[in-house]
Structures are given as structure tokens and as C-alpha cells.
C-alpha positions in Angstrom: -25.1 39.9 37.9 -27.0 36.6 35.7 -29.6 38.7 35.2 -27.7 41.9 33.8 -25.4 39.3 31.8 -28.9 37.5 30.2 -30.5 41.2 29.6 -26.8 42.1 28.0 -27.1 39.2 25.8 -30.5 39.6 24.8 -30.3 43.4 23.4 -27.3 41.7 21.3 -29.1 39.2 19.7 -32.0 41.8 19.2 -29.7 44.0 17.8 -28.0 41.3 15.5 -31.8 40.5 14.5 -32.2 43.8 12.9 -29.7 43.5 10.8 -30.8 40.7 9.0 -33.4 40.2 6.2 -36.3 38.9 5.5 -34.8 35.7 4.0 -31.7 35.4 6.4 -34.1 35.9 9.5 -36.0 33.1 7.6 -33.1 31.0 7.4 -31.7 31.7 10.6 -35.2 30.6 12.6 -35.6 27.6 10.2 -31.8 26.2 11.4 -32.6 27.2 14.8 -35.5 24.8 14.9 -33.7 21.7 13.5 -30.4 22.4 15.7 -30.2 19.6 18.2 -26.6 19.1 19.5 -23.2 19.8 19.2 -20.4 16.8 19.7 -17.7 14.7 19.1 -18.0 11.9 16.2 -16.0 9.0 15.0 -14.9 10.1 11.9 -15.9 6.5 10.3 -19.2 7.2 11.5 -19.3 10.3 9.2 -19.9 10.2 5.1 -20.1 13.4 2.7 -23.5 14.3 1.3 -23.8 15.8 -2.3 -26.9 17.6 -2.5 -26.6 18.4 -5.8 -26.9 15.7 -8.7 -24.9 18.1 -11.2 -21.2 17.9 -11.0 -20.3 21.9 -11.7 -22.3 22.2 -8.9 -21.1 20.0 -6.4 -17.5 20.7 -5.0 -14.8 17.3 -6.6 -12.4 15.6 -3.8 -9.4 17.8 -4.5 -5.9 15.8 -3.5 -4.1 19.0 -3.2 -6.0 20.1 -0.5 -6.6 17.6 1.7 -2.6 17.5 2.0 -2.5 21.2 2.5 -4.8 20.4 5.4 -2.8 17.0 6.3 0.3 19.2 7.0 -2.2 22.0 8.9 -3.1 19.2 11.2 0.1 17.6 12.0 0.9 20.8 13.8 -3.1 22.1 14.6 -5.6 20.4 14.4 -8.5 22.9 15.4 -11.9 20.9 15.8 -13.3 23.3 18.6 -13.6 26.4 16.5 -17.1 26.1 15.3 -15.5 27.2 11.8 -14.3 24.2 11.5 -17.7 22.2 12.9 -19.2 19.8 10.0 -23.1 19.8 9.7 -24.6 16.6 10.1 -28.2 15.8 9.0 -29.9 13.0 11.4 -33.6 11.3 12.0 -35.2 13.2 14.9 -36.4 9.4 15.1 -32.6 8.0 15.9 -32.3 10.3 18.7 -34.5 9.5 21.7 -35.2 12.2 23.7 -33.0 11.2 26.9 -30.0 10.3 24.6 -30.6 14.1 22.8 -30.7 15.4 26.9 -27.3 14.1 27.9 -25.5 15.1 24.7 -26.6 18.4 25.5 -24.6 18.6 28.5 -21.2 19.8 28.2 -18.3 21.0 30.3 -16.7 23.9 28.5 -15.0 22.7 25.2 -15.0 19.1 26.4 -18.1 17.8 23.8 -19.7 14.6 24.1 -19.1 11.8 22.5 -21.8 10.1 20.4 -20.9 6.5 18.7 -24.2 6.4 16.2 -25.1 3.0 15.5 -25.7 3.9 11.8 -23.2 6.2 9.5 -24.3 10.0 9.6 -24.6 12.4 6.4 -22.4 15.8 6.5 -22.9 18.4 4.3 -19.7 20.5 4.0 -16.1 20.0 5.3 -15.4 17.1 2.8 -11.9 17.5 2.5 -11.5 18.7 6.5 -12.5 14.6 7.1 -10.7 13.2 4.7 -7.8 15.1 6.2 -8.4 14.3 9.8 -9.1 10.3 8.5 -5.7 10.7 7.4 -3.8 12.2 10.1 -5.4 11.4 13.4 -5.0 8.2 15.0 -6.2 6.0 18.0 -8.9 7.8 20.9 -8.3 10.9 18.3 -10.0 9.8 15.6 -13.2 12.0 15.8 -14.9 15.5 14.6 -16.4 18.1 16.0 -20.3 17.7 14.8 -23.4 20.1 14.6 -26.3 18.1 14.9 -29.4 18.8 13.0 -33.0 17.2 12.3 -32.9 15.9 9.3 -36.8 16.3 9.2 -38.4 20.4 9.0 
């Protein structure tokens, strides 16, 4: 049955892999290569990253809707749909290799915790933090995080 299941899965991601072009495939292998982990982050532990210098460019803090999402989150707060993931850019260096091993162990939705020693970069989801800094309290104060070597 595993091995009808992994056969399954690979003619799906063959098939998805057609669809895509030249540039996306590009992408796509590129962000596979950095991808380290997924888990659970203290949201102090987190600060936005503007990658752009020029303002029209670069998405401003916008009160409205971080209390649109304040209100979202009193009733649902959603952190396991990997929609709602932030990306978060970290030295390959800052993440030994048996630290990287047991974050990569996982039971179902229940991601591990890491408590970086330094603050991390993230590159979208700016007003989904400030949000989530603002609603959630205590042992809840954390984000689902996508980490990624910050280092091609």
C-alpha cells in the first residue's frame, strides 16, 4: 500500500511539474533547496523585512487591517494553514545540523517549537504579526514559521 501511495504521489508532482515554466520550475527548485523547517516561533523573536529601499514598493503598516485581523483572531486564529505561514530568512550557520534534525520531526500539526537566540527576519505577513502580537497572550504567543537558508 506505501509503495502505491509514494508511486501515487510521485506521478502528481510529475504531473504538477509540467505545468510549470521555465522560470517557475526555476523558482520552485531554487526554494526547495533553501527550505529547512517548518515551526512554531515566539512572535518577539520575529521582525518584518523590507526588501525593497523604495516606499511605493514596499507594503506601509496599515492600522485598519491589522484590526480587521485582531477581530479575525479573537474568534480564529488559523496559524496551521500554511496560507497563513510567515517566511523566515536564517544563517544555515545558526542552525546546527542536530538542532535542524529534531525540528524536523513533527507529530501531525503539533510543530516544534524553536526559541532562536537572536531575532529572525520575515518577509511577508507583516500585518498577520502585528495582529497576533496584539491578540494572543501567555504560552500562545507564537507563529507558524517556514524556515529558509538565508544563504543560496
Amino acid at each position: 500500500m506505501l509503495a502505491v501511495r509514494r508511486a501515487f504521489s510521485q506521478e502528481v508532482f510529475r504531473f504538477a511539474m509540467e505545468g510549470l515554466s521555465a522560470t517557475d520550475l526555476q523558482i520552485f527548485r531554487e526554494k526547495s533547496r533553501a527550505f529547512l523547517c517548518t515551526v512554531r516561533i515566539p512572535l518577539d523573536k520575529l521582525r518584518h523585512e523590507n526588501l525593497f529601499e523604495d516606499p511605493d514598493i514596499t507594503r506601509q503598516e496599515d492600522e485598519k487591517n491589522i484590526a480587521r485581523l485582531v477581530k479575525i483572531f479573537a474568534k480564529d486564529c488559523d496559524r496551521l494553514d500554511p496560507n497563513n505561514h510567515v517566511r523566515v530568512l536564517i544563517p544555515r550557520s545558526a542552525l546546527p545540523q542536530e538542532t535542524l534534525t529534531s525540528l524536523r520531526v513533527r507529530a501531525g500539526d503539533d510543530y516544534p517549537l524553536y526559541n532562536p537566540d537572536n531575532v529572525l527576519p520575515f518577509l511577508e505577513g507583516r500585518h498577520r504579526i502585528e495582529a497576533a502580537r496584539r491578540s494572543l497572550t501567555g504560552n500562545d504567543r507564537w507563529w507558524i514559521a517556514e524556515l529558509y537558508s538565508d544563504g543560496l
